[in-house]
Backbone as a ProteinNet text record, in pm:
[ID]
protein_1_A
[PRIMARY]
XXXXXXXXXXXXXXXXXXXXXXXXXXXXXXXXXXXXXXXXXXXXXXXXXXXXXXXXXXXXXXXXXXXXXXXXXXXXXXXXXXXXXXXXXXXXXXXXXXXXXXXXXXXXXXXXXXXXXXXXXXXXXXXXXXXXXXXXXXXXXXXXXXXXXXXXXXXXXXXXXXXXXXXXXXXXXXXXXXXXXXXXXXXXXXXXXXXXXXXXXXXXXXXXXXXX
[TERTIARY]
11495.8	11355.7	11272.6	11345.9	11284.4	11243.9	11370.6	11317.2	11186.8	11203.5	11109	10983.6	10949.2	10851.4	10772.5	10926.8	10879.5	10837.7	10913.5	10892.7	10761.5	10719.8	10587.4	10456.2	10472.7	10367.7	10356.5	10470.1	10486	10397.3	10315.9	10213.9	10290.7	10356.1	10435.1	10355	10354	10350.2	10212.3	10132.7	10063.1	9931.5	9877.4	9751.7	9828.4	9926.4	9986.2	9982.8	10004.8	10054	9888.4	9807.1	9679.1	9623	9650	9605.5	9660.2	9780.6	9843.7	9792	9804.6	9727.1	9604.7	9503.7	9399.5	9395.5	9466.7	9499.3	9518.1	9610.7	9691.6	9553.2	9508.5	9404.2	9326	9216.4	9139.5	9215	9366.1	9380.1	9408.9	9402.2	9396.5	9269.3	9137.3	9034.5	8989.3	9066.1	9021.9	9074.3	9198.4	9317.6	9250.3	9126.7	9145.7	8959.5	8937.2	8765.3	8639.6	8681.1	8539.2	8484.2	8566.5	8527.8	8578.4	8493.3	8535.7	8607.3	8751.6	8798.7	8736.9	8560.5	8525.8	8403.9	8414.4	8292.1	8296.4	8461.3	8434.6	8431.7	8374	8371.7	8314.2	8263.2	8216.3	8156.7	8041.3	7943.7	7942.8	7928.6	7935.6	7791.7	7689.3	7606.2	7621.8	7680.7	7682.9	7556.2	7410.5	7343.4	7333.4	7235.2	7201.8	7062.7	7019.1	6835.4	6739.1	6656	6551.7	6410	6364.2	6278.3	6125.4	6034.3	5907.5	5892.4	5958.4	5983.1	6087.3	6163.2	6225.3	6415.8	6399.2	6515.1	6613.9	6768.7	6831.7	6918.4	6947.6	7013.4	7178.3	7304.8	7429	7489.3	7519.4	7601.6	7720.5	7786.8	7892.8	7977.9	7937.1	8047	8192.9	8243.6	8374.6	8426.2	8342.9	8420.9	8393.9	8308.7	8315.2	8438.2	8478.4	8594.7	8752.6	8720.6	8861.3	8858.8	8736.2	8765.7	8799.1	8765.3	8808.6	8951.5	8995.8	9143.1	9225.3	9134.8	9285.8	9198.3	9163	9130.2	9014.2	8960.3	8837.5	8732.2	8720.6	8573.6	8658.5	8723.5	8783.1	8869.8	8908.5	8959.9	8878.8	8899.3	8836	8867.8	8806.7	8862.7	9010.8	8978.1	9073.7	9223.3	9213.9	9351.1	9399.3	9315.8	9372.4	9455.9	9296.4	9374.8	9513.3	9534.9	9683.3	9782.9	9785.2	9861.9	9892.9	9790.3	9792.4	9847.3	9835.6	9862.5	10031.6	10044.6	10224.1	10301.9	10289.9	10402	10339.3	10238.5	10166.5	10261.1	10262	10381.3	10501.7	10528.9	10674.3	10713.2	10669	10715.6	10694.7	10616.2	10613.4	10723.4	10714.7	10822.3	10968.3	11010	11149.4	11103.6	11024	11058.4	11020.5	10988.1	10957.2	11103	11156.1	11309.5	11405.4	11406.9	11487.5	11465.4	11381.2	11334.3	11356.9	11331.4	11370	11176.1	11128.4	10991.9	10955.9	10892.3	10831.6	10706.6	10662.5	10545.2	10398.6	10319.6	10193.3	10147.5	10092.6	10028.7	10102	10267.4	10316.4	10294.6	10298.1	10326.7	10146.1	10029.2	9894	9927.4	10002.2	10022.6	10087.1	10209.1	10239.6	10199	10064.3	9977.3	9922.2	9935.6	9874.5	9947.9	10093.1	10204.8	10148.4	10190.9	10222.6	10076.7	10000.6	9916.1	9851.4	9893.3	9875.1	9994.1	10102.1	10235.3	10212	10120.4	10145	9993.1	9901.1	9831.1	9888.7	9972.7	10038.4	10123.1	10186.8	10243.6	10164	10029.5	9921.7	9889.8	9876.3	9778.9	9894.5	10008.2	10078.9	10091.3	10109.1	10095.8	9991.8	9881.2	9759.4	9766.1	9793.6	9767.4	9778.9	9878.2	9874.6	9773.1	9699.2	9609	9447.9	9464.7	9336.1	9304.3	9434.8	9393.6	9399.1	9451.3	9385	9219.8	9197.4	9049.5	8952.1	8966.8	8901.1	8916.8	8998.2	9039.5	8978.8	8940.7	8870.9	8735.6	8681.2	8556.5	8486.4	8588.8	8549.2	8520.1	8568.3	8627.1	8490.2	8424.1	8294.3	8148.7	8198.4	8052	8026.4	8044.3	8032.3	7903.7	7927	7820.3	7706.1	7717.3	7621.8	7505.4	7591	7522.6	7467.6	7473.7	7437.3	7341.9	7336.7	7234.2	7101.5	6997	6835.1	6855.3	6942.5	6903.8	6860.4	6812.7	6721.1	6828.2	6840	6943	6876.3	6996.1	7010.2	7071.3	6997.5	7110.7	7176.7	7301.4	7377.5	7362	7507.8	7525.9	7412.4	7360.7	7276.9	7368.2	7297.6	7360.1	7284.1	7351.7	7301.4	7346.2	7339.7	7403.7	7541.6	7554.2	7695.4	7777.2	7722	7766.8	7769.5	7884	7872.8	7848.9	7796.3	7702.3	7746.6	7700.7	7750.1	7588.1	7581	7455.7	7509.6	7410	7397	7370.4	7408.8	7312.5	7340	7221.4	7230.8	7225.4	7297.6	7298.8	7305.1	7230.6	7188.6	7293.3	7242.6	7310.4	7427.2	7478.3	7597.2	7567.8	7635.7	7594.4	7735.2	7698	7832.9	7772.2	7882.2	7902.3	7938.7	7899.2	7916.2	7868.1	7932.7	7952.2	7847.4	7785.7	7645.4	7633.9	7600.7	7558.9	7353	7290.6	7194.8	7190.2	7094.2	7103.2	7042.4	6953.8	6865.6	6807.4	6781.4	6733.5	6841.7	6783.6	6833.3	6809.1	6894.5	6866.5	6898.5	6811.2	6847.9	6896.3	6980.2	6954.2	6906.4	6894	6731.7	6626.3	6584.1	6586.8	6596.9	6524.1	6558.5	6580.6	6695.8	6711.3	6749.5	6729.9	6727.5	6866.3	6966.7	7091.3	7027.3	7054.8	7033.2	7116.3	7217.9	7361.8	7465.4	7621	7720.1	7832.4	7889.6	7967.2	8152.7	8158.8	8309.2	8430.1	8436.2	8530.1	8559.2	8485.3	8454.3	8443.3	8411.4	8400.5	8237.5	8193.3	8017.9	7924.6	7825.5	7664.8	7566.8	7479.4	7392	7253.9	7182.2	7081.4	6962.4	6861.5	6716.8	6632.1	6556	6481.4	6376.4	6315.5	6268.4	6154.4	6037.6	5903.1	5853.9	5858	5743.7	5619.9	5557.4	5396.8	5377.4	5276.3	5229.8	5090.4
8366.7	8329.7	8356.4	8315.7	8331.5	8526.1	8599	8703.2	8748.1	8731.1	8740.4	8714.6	8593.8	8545.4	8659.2	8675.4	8766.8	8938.2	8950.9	9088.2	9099.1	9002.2	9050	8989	8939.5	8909.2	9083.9	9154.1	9280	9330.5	9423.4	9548.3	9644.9	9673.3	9787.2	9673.4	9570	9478	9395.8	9393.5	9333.1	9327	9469	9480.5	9413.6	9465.4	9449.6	9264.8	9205.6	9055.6	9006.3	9053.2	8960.5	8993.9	9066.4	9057.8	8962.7	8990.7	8855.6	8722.2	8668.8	8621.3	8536.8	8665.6	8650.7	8586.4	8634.9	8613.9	8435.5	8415.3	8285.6	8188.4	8249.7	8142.6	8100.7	8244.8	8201.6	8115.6	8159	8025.3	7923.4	7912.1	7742	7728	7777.3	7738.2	7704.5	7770.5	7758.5	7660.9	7604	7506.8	7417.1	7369.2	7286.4	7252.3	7351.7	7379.3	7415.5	7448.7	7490	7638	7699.6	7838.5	7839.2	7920.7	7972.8	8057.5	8070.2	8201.6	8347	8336.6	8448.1	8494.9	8377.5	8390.9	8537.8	8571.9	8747.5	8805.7	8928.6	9049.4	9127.9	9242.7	9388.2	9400.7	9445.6	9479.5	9668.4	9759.6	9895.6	9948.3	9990.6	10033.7	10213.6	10239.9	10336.7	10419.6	10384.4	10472	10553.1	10689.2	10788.2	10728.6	10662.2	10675.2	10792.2	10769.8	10896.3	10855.2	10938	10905.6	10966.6	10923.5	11014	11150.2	11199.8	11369.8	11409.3	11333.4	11372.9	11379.2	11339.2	11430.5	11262.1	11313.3	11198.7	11169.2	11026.9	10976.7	11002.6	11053.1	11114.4	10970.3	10975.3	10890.4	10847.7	10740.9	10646	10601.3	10704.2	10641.4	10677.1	10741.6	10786.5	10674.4	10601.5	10462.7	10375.5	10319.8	10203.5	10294.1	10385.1	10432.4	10381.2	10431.5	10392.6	10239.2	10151.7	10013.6	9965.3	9958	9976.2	10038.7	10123.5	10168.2	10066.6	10023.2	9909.2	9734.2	9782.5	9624.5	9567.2	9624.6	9520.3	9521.3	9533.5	9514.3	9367.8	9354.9	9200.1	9094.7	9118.1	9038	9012.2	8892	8898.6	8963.6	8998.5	9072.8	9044.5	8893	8846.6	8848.6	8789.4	8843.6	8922.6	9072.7	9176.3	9226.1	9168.2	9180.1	9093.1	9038.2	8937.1	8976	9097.5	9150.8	9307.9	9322.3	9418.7	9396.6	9259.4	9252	9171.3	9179.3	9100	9240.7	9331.4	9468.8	9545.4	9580.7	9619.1	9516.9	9418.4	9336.5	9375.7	9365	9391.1	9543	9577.7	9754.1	9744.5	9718.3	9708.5	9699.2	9559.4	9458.3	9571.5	9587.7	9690.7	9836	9912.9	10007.3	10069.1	9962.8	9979.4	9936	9817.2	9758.8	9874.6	9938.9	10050	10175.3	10212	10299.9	10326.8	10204	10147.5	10170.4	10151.9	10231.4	10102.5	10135.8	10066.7	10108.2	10217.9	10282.4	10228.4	10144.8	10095.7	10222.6	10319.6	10472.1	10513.8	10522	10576.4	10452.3	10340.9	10229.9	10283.2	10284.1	10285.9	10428.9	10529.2	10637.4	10623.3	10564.9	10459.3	10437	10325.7	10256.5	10346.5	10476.7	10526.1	10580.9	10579.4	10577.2	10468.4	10308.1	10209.5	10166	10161.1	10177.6	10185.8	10375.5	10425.4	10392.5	10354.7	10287.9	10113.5	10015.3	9899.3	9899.1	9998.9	10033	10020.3	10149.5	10184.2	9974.2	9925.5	9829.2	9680.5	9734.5	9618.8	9586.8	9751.3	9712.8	9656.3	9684.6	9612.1	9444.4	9446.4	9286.1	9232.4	9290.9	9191.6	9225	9267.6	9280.8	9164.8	9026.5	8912.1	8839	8866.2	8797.2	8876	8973.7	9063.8	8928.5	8945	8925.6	8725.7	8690.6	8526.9	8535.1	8622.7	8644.3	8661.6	8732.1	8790.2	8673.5	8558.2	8455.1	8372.9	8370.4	8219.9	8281.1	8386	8458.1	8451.4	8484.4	8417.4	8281.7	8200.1	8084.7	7978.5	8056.8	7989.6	8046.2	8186.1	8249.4	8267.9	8156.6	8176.3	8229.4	8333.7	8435.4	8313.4	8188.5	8117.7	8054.2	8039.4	8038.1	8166.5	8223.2	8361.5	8469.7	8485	8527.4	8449.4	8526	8484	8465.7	8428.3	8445.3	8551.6	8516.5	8604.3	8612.4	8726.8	8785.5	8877.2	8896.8	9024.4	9153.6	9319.1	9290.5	9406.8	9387.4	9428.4	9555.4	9632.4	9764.3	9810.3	9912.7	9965.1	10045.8	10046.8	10077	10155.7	10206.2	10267.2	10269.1	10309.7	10298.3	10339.4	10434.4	10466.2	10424.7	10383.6	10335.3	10208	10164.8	10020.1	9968.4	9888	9822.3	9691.8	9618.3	9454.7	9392	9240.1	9157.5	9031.7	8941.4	8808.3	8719.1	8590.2	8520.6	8363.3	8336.3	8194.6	8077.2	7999.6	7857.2	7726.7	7673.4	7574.9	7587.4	7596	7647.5	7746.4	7768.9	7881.9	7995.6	8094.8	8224.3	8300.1	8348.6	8384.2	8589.3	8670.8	8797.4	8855.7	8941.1	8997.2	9111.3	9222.5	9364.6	9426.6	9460.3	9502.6	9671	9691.4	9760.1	9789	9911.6	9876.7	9980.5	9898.3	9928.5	10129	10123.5	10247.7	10283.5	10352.3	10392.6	10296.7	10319.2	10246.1	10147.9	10071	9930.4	9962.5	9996.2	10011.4	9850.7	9871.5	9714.5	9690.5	9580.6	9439.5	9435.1	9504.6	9451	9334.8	9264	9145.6	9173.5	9101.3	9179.5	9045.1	9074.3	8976.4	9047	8892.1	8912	8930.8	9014	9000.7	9024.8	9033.4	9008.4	9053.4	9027.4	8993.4	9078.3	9231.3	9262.2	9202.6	9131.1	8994.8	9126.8	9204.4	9272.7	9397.9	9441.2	9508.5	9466.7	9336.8	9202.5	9313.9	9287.2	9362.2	9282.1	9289.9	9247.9	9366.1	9345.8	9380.8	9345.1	9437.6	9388.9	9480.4	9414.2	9522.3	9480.3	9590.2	9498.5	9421.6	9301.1	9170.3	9170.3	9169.1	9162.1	9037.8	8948.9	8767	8867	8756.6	8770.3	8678.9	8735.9	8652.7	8536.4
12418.1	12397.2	12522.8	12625.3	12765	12792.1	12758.8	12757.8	12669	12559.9	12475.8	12519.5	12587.5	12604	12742.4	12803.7	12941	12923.3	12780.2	12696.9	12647.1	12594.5	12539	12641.7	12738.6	12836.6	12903.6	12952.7	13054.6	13034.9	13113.1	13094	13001.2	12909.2	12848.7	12676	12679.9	12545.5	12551.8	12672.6	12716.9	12536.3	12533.9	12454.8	12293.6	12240.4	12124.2	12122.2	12210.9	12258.8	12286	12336.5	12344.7	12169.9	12083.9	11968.7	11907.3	11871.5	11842.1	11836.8	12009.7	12052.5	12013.5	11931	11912.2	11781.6	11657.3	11518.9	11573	11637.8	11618.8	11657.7	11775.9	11784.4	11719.2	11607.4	11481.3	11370.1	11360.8	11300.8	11337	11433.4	11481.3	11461.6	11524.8	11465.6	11324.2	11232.2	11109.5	11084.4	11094.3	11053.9	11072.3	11190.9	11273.7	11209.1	11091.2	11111.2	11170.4	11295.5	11337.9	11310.2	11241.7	11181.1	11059	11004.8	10826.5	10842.4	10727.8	10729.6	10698.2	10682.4	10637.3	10728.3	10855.2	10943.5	10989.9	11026.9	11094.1	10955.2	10979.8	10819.6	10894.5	10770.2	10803.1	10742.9	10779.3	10632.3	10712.9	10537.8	10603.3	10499.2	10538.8	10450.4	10393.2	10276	10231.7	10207.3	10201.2	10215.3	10283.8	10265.2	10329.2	10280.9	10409.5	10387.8	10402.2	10321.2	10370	10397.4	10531.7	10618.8	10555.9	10591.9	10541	10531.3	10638.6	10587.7	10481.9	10464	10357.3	10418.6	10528	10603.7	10592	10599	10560.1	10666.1	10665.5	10800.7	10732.9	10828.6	10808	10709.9	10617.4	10564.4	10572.6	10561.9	10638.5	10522.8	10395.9	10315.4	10307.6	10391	10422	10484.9	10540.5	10598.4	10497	10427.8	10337.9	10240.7	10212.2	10128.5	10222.8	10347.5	10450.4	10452.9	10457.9	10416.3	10306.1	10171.6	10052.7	10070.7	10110.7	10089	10137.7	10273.1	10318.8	10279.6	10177.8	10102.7	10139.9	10196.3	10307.2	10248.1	10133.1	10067.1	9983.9	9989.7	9906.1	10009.5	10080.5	10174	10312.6	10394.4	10491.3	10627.9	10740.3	10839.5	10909.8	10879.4	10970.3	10901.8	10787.6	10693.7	10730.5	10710.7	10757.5	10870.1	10976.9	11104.7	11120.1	11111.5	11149.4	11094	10946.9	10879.2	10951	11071.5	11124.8	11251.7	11296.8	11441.6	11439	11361.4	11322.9	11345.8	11288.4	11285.7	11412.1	11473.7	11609.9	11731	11706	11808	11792.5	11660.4	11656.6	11681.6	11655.9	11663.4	11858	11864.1	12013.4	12123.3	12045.2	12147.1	12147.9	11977.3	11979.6	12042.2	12006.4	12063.6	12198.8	12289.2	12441.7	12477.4	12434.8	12466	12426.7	12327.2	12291.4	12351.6	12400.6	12538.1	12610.9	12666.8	12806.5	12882.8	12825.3	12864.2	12949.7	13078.8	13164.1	13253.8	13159.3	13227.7	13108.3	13192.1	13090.9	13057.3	13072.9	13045	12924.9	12926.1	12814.9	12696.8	12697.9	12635.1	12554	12682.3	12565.8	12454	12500.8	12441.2	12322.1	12307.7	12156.4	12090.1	12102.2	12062.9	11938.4	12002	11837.6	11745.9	11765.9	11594.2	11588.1	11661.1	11628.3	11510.2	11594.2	11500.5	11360.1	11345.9	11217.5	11136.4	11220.3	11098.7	11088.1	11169.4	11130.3	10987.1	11039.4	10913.6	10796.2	10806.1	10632.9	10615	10680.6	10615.9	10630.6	10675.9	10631.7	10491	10471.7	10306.9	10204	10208.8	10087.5	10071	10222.1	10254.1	10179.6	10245.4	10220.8	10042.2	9951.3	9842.7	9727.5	9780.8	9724.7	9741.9	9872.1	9899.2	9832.3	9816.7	9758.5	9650.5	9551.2	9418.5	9429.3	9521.4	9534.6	9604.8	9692.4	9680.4	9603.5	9476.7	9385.3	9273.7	9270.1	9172.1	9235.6	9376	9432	9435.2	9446.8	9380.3	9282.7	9184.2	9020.1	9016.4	9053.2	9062.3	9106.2	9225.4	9286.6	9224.9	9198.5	9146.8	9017.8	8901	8763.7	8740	8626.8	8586.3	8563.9	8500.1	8440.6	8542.3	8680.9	8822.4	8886.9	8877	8933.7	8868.1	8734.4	8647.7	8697.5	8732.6	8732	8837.8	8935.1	9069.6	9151.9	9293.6	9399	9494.9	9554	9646.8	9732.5	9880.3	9955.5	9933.3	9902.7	9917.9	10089.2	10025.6	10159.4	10168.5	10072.9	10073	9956.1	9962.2	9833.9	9716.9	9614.5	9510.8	9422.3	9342.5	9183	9104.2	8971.2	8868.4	8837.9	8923.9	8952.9	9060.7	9152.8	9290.7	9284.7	9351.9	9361.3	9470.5	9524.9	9632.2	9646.4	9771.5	9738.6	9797.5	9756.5	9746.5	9825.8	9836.2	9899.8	9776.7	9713.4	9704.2	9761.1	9759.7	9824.9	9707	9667.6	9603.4	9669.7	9702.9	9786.4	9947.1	9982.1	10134.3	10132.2	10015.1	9991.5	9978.4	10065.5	10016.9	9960.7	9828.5	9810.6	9793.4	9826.9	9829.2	9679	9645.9	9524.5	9515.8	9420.4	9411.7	9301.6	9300.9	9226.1	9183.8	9111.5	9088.8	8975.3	8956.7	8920.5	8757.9	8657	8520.3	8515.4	8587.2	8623.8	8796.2	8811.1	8979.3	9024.6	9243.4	9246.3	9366.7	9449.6	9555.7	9692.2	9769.6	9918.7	10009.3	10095.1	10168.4	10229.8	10231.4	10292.6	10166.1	10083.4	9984.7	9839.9	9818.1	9741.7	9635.4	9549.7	9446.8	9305	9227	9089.1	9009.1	9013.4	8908	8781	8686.9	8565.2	8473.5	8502.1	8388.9	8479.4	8415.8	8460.4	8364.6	8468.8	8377.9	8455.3	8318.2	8415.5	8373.7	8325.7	8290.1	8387.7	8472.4	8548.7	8664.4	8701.9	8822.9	8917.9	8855.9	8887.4	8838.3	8871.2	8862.1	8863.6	8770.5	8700.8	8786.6	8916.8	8939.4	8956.9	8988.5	9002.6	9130.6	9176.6	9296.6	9210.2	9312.8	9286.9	9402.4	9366.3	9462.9	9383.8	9498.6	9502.6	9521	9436	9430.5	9533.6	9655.6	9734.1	9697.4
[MASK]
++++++++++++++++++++++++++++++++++++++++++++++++++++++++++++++++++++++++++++++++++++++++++++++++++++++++++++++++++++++++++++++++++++++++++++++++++++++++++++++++++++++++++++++++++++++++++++++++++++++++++++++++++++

């Protein structure tokens, strides 16, 4: 244990070990309450806006797709991360010891198999937890609450694209995946639920202008 402990402190384990680290501590915070498990996240805006000339800002939906692939449009950051930073240690810890590696330079050089392989065995992990996300989702945001309400929204959308929204129910804001009936919703935007497709786990919305 003593080694262990002296193994993953070394400059060869050092970065892999302050992540760790980091996971364990948010959940003690959470355990303990002073943070939500959903306080960290990502919001990624898939538009390509267009400016008065007509000309369009480079679009970023290749990453809201690379998030979506490893679950992150349904799970929270931190899930993830800790499902990421468990095999990033471990692969670490063994294959610097099986090495014999004691040079920090080669050890950051690692860092990127270790990496792209504790990736690949994140997403299966987290996949029990996707679908208890998406059940405690349902669970808080009944269509019967959420229809006629006023929202943000986040990502923009269209009729074919799916987008995600804000809405607020008395101090709650819950997240939800939208899409729109015709045209379509840029974000910052306010936008009006107007039906609920539950079979599809989507919302039905339109933009929403208050009369001043």
């Amino acid at each position: 244990m003593i080694e262990l402990f002296h193994a993953s402190f070394s400059g060869v384990n050092f970065m892999p070990t302050l992540l760790l680290v980091f996971v364990l501590f948010y959940w003690m915070l959470v355990i303990f309450g002073a943070v939500d498990v959903s306080s960290v996240d990502v919001d990624v805006d898939i538009d390509a806006d267009v400016d008065i000339d007509g000309a369009s800002e480079p679009s970023v939906s290749w990453l809201n797709e690379i998030l979506r692939f490893f679950n992150l449009d349904k799970i929270p950051l931190m899930v993830f991360l800790t499902f990421l930073a468990i095999p990033m240690w471990v692969i670490s810890i063994m294959s610097n010891h099986i090495i014999g590696n004691s040079s920090v330079l080669f050890s950051l050089l690692l860092l990127v198999p270790n990496f792209v392989v504790s990736l690949i065995i994140a997403k299966p992990l987290t996949i029990p937890f996707v679908k208890m996300f998406v059940y405690l989702e349902q669970d808080t945001e009944g269509s019967d609450d959420l229809l006629g309400r006023e929202g943000k929204v986040v990502v923009g959308s269209d009729a074919s694209k799916m987008g995600q929204g804000d809405v607020n129910i008395s101090g709650n804001s819950y997240r939800i995946n939208i899409k729109t009936k015709k045209g379509s919703i840029k974000r910052g935007q306010t936008m009006l639920v107007v039906n609920h497709i539950k079979n599809e786990g989507y919302y039905i919305v339109e933009p929403y202008e208050t009369i001043n």
